[in-house]
LOLO-139787 format. One line per 10 residues: number of its first residue (from 1); their letters; for each residue y, z, x of C-alpha. Coordinates in steps of 0.001 Angstrom, whole numbers, plus 524288, in hexadecimal, padded with zeros to 5 digits. Layout:
BEGIN
NUM> A> Y,Z,X  ...
END
This chain:
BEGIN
1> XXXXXXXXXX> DB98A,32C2A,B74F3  DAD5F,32921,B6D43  DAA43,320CA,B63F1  DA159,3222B,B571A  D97D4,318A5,B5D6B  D960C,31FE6,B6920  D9354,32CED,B634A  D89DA,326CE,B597E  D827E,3202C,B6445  D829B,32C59,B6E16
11> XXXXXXXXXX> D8036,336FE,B5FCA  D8DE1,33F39,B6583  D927D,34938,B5C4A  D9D96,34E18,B5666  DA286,35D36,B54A6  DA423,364DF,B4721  DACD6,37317,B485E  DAC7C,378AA,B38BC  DB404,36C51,B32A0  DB77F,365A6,B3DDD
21> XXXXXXXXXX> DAF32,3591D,B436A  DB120,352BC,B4FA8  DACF2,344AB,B51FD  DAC5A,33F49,B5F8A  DB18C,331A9,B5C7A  DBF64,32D06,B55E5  DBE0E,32896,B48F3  DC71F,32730,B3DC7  DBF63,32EC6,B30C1  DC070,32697,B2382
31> XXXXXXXXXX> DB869,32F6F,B1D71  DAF05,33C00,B1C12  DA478,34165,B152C  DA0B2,34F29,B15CC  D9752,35517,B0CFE  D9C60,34BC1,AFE49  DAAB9,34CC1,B0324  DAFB9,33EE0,B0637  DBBFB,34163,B0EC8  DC563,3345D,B0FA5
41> XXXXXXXXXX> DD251,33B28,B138F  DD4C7,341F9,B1F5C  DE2A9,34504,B1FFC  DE1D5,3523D,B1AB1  DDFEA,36075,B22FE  DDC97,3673C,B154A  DD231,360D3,B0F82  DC6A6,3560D,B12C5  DC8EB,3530A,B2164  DD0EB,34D33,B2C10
51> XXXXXXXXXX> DCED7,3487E,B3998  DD378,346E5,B461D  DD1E6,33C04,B50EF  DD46D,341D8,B5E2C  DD22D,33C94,B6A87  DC16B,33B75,B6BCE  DBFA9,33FD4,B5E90  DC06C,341ED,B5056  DC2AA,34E8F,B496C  DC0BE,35068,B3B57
61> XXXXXXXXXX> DC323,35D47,B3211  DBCDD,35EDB,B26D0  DC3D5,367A2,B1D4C  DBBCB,36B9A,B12DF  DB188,36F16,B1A8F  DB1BC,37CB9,B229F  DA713,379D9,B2953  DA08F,36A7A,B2A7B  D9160,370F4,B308B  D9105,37991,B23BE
71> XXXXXXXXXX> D9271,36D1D,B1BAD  D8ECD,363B3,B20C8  D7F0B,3662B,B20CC  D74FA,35FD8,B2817  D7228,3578B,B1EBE  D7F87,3523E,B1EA8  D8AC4,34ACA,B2507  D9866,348B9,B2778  D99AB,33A4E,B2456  DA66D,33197,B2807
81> XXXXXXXXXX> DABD5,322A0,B2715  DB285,3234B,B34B7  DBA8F,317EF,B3C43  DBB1E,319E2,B4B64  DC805,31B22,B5011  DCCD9,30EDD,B542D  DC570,30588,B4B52  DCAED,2FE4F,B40A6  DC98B,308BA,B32C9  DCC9C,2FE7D,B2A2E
91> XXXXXXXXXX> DBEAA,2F566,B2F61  DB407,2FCC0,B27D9  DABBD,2F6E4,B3413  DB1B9,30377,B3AB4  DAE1E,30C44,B2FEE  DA346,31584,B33A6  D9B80,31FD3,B2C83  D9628,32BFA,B362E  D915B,3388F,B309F  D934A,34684,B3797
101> XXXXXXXXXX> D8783,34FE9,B37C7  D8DBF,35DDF,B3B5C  D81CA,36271,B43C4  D815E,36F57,B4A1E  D8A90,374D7,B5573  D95AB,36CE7,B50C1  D8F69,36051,B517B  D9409,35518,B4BB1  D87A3,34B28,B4AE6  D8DBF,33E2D,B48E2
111> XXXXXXXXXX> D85AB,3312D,B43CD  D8B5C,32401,B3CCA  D85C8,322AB,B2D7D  D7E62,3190D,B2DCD  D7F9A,30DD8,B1E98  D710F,316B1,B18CC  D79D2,3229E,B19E2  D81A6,32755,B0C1B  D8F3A,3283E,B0F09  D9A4E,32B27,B0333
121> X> DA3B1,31EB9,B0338
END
């Protein structure tokens, strides 16, 4: 299994299929932004998204969206608050903010957001 740190520091990817993003670490999601949609709840299959820790790695669905590469431009991101799976949620020391540029051939370009970046609280 991976961690966030190591595919930062070796620039791994991730995989998008239409609405579907793969990331290639475990992480719990606290929260999304895609395009001005904050997303906070993920327990429905309807609406917003959900996801889905499996054994090496962490599946979200975004709902609304047919397909993330025809939204999400170049010029734009995927941003989440994440907590890796096994770290304490309720420390905001474990609370970290990585965006998700949806690059071409289902690539998944992954990098942390750095404190110059905007991010919606």
């Amino acid at each position: 299994m991976k961690t966030l740190d190591e595919v930062l520091k070796n620039n791994l990817i991730g995989l998008h299929y239409g609405n579907r993003v793969l990331l290639p670490f475990k992480v719990d999601i606290l929260k999304a932004v895609i395009e001005s949609e904050i997303i906070t709840d993920f327990s429905s299959t309807k609406k917003g998204a959900s996801y889905c820790i499996t054994d090496g790695f962490t599946e979200i669905y975004f709902y609304d969206y047919k397909i993330l590469s025809e939204v999400v431009t170049e010029h734009e991101k995927i941003k989440l608050v994440i907590v890796e799976k096994g770290k304490d949620i309720f420390d905001f020391a474990n609370h970290r903010k990585i965006a998700l540029h949806v690059d071409d051939k289902h690539k998944l370009l992954i990098s942390e957001i750095n404190e110059d970046t905007l991010f919606i609280e």
